[in-house]
PDB file as gemmi writes it, atoms N, CA and C in Angstrom:
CRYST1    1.000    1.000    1.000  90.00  90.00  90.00 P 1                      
ATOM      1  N   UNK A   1       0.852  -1.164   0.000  1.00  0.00           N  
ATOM      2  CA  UNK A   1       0.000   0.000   0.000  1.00  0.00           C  
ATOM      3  C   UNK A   1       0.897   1.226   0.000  1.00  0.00           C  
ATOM      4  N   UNK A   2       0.454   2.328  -0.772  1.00  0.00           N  
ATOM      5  CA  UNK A   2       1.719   3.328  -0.774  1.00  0.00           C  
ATOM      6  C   UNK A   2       0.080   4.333  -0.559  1.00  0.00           C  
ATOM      7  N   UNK A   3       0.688   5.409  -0.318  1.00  0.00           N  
ATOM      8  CA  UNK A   3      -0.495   6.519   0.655  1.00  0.00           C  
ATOM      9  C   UNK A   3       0.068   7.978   0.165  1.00  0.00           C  
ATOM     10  N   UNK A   4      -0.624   9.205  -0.369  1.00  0.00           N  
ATOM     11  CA  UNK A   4      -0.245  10.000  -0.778  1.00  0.00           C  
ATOM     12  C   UNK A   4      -1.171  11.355   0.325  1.00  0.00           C  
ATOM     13  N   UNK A   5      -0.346  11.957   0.796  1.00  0.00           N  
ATOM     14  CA  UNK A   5      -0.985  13.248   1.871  1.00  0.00           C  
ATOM     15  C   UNK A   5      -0.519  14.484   1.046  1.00  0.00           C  
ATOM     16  N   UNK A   6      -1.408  15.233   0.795  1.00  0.00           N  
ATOM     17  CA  UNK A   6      -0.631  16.413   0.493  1.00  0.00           C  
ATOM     18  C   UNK A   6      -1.432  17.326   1.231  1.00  0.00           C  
ATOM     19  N   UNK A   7      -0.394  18.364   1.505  1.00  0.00           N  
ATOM     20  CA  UNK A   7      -0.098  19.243   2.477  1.00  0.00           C  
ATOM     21  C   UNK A   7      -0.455  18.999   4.029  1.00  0.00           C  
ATOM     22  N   UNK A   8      -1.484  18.078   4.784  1.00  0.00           N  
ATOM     23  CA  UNK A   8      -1.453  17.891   6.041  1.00  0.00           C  
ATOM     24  C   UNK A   8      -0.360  17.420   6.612  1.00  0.00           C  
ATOM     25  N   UNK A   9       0.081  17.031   6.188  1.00  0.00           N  
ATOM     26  CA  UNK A   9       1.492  16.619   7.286  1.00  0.00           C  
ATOM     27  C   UNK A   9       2.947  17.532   7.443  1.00  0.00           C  
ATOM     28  N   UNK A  10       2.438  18.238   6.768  1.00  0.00           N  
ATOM     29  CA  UNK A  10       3.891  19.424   7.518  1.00  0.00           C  
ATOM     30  C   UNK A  10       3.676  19.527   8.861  1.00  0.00           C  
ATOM     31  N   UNK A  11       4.712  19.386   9.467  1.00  0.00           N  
ATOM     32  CA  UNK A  11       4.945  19.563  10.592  1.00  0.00           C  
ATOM     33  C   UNK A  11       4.716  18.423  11.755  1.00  0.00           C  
ATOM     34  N   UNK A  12       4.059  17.261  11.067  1.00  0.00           N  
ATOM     35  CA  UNK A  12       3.652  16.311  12.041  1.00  0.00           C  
ATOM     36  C   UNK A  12       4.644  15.171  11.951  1.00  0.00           C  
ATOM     37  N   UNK A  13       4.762  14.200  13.073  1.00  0.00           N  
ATOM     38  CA  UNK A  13       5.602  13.470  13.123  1.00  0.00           C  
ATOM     39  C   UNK A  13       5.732  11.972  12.088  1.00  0.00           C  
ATOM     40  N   UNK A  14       6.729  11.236  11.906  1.00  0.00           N  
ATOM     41  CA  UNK A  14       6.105  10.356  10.809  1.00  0.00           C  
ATOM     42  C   UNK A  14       5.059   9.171  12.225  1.00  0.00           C  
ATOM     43  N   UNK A  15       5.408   9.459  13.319  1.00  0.00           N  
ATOM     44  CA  UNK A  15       4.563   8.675  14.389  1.00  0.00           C  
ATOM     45  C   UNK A  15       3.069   9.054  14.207  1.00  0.00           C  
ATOM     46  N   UNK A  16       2.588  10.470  14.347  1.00  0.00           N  
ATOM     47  CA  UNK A  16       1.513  10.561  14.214  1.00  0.00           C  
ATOM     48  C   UNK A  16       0.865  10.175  12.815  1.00  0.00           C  
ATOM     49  N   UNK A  17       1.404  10.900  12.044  1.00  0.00           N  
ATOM     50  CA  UNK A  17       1.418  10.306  10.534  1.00  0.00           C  
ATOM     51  C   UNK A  17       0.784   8.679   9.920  1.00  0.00           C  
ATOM     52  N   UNK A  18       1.372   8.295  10.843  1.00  0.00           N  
ATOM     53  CA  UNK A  18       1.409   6.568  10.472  1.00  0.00           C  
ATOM     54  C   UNK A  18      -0.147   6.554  11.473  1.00  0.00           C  
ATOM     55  N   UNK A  19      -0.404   6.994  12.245  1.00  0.00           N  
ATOM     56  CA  UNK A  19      -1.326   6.401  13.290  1.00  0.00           C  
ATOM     57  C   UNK A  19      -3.008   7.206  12.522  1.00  0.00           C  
ATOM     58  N   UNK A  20      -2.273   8.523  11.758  1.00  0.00           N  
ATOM     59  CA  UNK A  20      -3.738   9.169  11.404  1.00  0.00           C  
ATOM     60  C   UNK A  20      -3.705   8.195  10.020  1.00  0.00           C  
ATOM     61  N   UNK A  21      -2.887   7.902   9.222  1.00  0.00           N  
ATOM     62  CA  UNK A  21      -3.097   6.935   7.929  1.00  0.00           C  
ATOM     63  C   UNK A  21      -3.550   5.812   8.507  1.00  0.00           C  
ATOM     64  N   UNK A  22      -3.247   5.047   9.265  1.00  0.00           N  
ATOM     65  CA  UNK A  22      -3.758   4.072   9.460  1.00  0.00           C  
ATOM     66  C   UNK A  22      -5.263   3.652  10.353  1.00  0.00           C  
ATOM     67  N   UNK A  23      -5.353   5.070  10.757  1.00  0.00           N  
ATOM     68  CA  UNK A  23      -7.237   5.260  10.998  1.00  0.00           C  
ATOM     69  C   UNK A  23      -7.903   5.518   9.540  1.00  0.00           C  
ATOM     70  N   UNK A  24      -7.025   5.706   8.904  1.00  0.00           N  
ATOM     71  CA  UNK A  24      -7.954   6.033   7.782  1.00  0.00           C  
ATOM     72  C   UNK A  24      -8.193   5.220   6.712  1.00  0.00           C  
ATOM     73  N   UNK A  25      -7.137   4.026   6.633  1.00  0.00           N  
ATOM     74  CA  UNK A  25      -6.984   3.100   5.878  1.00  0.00           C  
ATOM     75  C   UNK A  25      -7.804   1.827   6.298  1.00  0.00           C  
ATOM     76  N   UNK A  26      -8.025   1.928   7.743  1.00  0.00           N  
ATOM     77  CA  UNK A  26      -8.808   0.673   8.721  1.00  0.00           C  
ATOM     78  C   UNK A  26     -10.217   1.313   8.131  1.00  0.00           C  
ATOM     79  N   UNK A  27     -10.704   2.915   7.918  1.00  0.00           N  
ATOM     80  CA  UNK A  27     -12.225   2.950   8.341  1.00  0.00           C  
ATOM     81  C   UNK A  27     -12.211   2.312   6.417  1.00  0.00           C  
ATOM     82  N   UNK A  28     -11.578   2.784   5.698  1.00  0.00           N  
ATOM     83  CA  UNK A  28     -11.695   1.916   4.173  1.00  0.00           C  
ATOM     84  C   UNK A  28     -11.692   0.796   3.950  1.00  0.00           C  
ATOM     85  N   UNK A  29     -11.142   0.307   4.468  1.00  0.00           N  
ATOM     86  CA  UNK A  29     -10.264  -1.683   3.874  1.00  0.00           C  
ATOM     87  C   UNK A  29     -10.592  -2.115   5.428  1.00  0.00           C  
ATOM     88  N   UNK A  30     -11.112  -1.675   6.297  1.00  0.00           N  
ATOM     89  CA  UNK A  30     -11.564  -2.478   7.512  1.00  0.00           C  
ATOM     90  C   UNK A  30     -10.172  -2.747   8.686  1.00  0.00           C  
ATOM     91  N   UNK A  31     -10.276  -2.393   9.958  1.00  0.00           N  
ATOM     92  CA  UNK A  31      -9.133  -2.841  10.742  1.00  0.00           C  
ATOM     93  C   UNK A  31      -8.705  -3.810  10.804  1.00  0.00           C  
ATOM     94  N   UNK A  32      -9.353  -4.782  10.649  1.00  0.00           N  
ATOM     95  CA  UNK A  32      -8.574  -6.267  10.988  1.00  0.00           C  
ATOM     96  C   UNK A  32      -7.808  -5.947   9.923  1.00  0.00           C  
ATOM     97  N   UNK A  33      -7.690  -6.046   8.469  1.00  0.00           N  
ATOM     98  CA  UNK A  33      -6.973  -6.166   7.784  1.00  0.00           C  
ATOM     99  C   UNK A  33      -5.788  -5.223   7.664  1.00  0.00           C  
ATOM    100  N   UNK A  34      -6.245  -3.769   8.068  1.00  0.00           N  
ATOM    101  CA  UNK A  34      -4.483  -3.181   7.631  1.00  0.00           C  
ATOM    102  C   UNK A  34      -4.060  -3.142   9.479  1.00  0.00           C  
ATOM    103  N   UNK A  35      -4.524  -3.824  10.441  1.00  0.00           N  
ATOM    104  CA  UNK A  35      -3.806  -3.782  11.695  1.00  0.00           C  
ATOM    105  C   UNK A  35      -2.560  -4.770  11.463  1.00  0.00           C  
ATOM    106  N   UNK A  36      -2.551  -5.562  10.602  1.00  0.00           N  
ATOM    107  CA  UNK A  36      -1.506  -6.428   9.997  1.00  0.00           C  
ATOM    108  C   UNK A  36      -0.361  -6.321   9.364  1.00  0.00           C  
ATOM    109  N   UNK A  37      -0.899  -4.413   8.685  1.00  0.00           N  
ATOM    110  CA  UNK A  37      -0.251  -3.817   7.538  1.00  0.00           C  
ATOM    111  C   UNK A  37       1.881  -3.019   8.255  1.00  0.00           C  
ATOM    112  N   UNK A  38       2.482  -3.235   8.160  1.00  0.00           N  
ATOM    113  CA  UNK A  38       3.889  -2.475   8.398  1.00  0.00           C  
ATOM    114  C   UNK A  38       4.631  -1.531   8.252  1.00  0.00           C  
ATOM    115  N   UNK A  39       4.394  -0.355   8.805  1.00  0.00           N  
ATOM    116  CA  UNK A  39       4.796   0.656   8.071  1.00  0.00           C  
ATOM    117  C   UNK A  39       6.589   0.952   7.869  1.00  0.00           C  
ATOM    118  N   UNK A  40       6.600   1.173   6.413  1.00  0.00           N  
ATOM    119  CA  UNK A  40       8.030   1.113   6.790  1.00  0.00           C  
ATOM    120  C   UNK A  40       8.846   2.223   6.316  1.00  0.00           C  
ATOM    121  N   UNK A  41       8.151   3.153   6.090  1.00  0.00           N  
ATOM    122  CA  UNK A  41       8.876   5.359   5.776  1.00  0.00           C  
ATOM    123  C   UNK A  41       8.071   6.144   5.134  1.00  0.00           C  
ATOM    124  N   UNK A  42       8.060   7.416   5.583  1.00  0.00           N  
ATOM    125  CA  UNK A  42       7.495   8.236   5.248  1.00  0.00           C  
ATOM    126  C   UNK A  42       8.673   9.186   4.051  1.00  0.00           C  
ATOM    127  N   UNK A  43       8.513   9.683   3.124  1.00  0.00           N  
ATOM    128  CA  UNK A  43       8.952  10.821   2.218  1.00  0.00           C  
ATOM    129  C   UNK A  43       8.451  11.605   2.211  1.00  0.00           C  
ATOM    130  N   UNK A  44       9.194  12.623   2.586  1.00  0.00           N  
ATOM    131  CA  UNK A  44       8.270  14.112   2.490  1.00  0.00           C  
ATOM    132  C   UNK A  44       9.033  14.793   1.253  1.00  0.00           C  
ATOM    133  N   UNK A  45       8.160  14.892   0.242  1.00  0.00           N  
ATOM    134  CA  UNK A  45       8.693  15.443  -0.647  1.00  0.00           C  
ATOM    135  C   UNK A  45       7.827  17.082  -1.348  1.00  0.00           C  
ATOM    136  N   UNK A  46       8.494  17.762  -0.697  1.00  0.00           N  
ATOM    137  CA  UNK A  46       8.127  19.170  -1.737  1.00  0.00           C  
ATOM    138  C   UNK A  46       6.960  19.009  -3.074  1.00  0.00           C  
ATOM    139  N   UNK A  47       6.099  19.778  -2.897  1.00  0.00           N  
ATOM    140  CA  UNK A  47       5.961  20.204  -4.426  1.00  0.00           C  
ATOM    141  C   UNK A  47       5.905  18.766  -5.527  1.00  0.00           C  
ATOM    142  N   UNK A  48       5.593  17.906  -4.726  1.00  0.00           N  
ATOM    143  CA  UNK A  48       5.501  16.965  -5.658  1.00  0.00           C  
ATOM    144  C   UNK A  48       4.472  16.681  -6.576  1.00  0.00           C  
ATOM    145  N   UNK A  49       3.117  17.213  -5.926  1.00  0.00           N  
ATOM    146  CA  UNK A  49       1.888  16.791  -6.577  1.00  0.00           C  
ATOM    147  C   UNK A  49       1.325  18.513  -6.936  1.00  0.00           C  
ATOM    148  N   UNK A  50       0.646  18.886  -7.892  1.00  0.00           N  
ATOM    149  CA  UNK A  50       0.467  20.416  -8.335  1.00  0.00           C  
ATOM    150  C   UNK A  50      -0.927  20.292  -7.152  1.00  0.00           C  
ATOM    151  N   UNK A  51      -0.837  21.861  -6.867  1.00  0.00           N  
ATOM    152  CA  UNK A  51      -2.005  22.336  -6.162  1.00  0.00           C  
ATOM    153  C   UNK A  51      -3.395  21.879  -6.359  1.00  0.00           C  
ATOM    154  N   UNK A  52      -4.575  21.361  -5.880  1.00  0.00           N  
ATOM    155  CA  UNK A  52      -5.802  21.268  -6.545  1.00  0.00           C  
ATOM    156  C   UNK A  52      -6.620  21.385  -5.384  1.00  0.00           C  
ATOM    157  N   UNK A  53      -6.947  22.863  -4.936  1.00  0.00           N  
ATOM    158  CA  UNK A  53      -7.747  23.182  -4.036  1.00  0.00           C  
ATOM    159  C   UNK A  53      -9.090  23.662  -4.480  1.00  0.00           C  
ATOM    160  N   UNK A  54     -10.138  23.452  -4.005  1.00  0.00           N  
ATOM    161  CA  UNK A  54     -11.311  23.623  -4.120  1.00  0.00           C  
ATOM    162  C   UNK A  54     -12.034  25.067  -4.459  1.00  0.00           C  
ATOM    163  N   UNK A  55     -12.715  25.660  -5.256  1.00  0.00           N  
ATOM    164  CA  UNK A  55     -13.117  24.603  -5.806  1.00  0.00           C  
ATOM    165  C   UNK A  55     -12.670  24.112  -6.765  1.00  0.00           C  
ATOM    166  N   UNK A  56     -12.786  22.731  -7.069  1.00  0.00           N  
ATOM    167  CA  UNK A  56     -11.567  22.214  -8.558  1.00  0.00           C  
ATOM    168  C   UNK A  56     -12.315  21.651  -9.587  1.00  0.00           C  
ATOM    169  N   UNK A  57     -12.312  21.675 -10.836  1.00  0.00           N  
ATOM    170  CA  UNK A  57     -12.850  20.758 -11.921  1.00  0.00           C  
ATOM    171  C   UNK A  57     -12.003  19.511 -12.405  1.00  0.00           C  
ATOM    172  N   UNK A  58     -12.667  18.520 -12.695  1.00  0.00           N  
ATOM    173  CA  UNK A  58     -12.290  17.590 -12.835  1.00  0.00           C  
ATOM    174  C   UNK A  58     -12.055  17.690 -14.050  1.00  0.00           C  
ATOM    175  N   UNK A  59     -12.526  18.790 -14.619  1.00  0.00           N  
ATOM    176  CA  UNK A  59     -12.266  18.066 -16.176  1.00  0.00           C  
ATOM    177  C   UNK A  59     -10.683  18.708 -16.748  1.00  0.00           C  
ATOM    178  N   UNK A  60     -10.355  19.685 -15.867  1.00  0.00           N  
ATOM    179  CA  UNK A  60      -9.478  20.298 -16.184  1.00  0.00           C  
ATOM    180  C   UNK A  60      -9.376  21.673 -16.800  1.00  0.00           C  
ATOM    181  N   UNK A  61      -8.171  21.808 -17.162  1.00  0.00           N  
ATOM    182  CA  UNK A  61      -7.816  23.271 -17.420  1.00  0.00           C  
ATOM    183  C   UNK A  61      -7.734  23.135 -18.880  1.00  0.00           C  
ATOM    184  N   UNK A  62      -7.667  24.098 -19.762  1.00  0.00           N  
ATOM    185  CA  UNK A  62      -7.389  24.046 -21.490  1.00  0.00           C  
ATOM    186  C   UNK A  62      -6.384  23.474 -21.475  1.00  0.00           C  
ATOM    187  N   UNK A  63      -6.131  22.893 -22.696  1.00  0.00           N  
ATOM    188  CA  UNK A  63      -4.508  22.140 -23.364  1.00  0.00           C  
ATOM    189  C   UNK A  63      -4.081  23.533 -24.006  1.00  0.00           C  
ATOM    190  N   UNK A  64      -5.231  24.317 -24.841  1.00  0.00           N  
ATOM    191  CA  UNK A  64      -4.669  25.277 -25.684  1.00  0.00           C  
ATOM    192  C   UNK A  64      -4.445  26.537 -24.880  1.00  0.00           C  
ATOM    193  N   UNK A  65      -3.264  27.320 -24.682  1.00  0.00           N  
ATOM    194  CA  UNK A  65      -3.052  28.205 -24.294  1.00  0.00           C  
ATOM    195  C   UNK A  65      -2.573  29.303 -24.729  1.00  0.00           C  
ATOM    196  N   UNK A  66      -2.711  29.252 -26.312  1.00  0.00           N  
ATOM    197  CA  UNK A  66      -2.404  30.093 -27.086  1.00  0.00           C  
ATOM    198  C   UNK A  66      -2.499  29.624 -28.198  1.00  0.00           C  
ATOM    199  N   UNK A  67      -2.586  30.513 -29.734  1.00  0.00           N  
ATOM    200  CA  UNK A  67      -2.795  29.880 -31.141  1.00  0.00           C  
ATOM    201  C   UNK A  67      -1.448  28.585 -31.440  1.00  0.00           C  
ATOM    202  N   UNK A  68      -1.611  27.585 -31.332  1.00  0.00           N  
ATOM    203  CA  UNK A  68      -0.465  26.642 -31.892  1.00  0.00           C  
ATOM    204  C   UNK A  68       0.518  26.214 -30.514  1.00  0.00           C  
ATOM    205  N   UNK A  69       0.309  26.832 -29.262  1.00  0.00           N  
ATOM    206  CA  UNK A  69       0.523  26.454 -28.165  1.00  0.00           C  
ATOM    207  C   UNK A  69      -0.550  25.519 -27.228  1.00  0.00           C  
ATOM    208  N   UNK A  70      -0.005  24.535 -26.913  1.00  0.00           N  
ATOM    209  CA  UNK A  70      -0.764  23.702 -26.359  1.00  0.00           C  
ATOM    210  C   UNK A  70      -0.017  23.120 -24.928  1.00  0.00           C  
ATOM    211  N   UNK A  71      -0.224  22.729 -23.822  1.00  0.00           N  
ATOM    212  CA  UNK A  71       0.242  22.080 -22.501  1.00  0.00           C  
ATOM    213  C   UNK A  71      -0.410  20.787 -22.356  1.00  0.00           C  
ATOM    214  N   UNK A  72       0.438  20.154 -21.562  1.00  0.00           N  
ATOM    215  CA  UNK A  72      -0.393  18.747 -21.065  1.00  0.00           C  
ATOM    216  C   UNK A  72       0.633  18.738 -19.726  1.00  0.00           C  
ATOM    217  N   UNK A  73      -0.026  17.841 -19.057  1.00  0.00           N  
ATOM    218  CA  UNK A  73       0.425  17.386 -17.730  1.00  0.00           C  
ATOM    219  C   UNK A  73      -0.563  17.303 -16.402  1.00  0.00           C  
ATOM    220  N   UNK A  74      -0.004  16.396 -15.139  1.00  0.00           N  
ATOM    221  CA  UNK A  74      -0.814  16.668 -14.404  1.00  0.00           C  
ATOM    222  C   UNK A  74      -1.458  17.741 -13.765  1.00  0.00           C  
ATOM    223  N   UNK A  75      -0.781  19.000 -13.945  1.00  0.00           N  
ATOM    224  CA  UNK A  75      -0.905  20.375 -13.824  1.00  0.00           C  
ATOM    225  C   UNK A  75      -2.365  20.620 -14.778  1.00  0.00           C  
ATOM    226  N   UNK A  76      -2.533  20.210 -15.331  1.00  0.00           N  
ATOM    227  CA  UNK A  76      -3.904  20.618 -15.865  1.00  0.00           C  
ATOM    228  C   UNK A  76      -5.478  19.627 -15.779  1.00  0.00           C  
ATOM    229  N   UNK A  77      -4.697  18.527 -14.973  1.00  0.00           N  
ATOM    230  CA  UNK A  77      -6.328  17.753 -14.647  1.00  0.00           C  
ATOM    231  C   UNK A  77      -6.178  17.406 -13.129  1.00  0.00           C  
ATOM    232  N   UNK A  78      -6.510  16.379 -13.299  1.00  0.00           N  
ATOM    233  CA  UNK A  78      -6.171  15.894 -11.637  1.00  0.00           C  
ATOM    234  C   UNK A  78      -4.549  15.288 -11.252  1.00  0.00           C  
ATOM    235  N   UNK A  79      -4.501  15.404 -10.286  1.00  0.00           N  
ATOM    236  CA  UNK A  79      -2.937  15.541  -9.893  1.00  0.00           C  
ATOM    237  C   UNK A  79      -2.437  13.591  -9.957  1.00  0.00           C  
ATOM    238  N   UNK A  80      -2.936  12.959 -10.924  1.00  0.00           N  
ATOM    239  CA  UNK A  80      -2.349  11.607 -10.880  1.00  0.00           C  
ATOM    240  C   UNK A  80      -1.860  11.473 -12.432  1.00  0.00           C  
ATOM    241  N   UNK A  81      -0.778   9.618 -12.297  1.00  0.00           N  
ATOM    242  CA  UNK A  81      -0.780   9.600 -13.606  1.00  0.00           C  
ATOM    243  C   UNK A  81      -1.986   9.488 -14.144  1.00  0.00           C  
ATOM    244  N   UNK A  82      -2.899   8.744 -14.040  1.00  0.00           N  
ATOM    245  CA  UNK A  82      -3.999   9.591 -15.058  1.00  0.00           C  
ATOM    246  C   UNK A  82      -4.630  10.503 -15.121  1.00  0.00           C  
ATOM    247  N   UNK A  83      -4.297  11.841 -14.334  1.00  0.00           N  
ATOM    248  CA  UNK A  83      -4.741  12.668 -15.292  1.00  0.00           C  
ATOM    249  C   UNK A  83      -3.707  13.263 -15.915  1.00  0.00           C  
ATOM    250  N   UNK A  84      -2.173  12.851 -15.632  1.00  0.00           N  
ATOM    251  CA  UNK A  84      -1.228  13.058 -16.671  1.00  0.00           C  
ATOM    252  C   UNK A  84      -1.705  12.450 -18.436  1.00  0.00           C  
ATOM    253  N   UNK A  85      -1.710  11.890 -18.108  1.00  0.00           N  
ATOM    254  CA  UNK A  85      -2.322  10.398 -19.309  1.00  0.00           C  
ATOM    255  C   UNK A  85      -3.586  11.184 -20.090  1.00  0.00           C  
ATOM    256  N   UNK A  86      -4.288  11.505 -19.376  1.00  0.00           N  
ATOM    257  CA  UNK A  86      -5.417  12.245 -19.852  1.00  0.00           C  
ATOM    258  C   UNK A  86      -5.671  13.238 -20.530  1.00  0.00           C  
ATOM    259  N   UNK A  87      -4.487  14.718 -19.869  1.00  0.00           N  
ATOM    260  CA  UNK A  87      -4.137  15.707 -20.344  1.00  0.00           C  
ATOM    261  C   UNK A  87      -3.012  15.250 -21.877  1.00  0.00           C  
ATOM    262  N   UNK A  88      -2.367  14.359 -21.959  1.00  0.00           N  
ATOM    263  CA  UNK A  88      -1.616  14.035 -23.203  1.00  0.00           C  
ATOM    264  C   UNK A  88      -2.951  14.046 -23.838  1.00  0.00           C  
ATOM    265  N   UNK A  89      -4.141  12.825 -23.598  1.00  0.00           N  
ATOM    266  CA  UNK A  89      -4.873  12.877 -24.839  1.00  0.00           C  
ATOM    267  C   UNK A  89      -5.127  13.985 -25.147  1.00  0.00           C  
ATOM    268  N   UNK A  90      -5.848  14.962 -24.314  1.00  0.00           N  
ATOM    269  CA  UNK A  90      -6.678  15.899 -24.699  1.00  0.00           C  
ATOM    270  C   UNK A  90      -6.021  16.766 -25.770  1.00  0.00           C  
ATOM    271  N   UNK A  91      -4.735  17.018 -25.476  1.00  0.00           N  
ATOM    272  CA  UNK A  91      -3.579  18.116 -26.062  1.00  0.00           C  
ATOM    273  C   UNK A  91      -3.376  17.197 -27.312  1.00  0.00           C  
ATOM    274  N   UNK A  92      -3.073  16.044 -27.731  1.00  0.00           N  
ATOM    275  CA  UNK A  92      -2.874  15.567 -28.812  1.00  0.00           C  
ATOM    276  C   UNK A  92      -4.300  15.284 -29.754  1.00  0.00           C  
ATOM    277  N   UNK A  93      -5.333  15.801 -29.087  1.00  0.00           N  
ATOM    278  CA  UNK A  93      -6.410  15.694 -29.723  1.00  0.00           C  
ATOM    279  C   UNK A  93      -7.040  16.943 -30.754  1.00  0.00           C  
ATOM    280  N   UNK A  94      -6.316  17.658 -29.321  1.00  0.00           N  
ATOM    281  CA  UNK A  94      -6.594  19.351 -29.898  1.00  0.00           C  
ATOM    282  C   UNK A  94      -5.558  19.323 -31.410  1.00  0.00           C  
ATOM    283  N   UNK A  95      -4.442  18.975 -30.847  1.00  0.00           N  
ATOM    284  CA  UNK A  95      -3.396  19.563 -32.168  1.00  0.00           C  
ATOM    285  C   UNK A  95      -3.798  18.964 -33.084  1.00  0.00           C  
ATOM    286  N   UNK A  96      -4.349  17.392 -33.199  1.00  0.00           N  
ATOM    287  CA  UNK A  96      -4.766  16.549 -34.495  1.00  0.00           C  
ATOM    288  C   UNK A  96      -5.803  17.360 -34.865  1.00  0.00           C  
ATOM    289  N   UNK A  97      -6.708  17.748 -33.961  1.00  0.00           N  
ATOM    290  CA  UNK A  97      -8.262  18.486 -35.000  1.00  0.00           C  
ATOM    291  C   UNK A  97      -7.531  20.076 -35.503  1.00  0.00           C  
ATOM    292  N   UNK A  98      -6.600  20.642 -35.080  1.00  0.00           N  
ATOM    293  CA  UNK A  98      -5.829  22.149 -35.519  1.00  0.00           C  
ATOM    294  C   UNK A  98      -5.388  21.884 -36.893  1.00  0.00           C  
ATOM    295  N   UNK A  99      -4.297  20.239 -37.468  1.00  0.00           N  
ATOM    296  CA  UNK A  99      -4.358  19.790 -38.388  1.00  0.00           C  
ATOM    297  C   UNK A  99      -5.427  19.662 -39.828  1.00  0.00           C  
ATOM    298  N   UNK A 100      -6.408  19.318 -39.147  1.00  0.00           N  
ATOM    299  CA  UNK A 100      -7.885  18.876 -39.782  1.00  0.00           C  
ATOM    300  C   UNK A 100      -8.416  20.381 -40.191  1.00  0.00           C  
ATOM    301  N   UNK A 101      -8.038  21.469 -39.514  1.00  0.00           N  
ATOM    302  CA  UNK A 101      -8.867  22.906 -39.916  1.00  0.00           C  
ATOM    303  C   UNK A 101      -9.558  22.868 -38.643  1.00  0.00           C  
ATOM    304  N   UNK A 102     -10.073  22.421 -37.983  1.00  0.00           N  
ATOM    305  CA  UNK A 102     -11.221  22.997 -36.976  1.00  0.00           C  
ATOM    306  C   UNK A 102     -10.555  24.030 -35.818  1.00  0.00           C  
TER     307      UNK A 102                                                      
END                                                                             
């Protein structure tokens, strides 16, 4: 099981850390089963995942950001690989129909 927090845990210990994930992982997947589970490090890594504070759309932000300029990345949908994955389609969809005339 790998567990992704962004921004609550500044400042908290990886002790507490482990004890609030693992209330939260028991009320999902049930206690008996992750009371079994081992925790074995926390990474705190910066800036890893782009901002997506509320309110947020799921569908995302434009690919096109200018005539013949286009973006993709998780920065423009939801902050996972798929919506990395997602934002490629969209942006390679746009540029194929820019091709076509539309």
């Amino acid at each position: 099981m790998s567990v992704t927090v962004v921004g609550a845990a500044s400042g908290v210990s990886d002790e507490a850390l482990e004890a609030a994930m693992r209330a939260q992982l028991g009320h999902w997947f049930g206690y008996e089963a992750t009371a079994s589970w081992t925790f074995l490090r926390a990474y705190r890594i910066e800036y890893a995942q782009p901002v997506q504070t509320p309110p947020y759309s799921i569908e995302g932000r434009p690919e096109k950001v200018s005539d013949g300029v286009f973006v993709c990345g998780d920065h423009r949908g939801t902050a996972t690989l798929n919506g990395a994955i997602e934002a490629g389609r969209r942006a390679a969809k746009a540029v194929t129909a820019m091709g076509k005339g539309h």
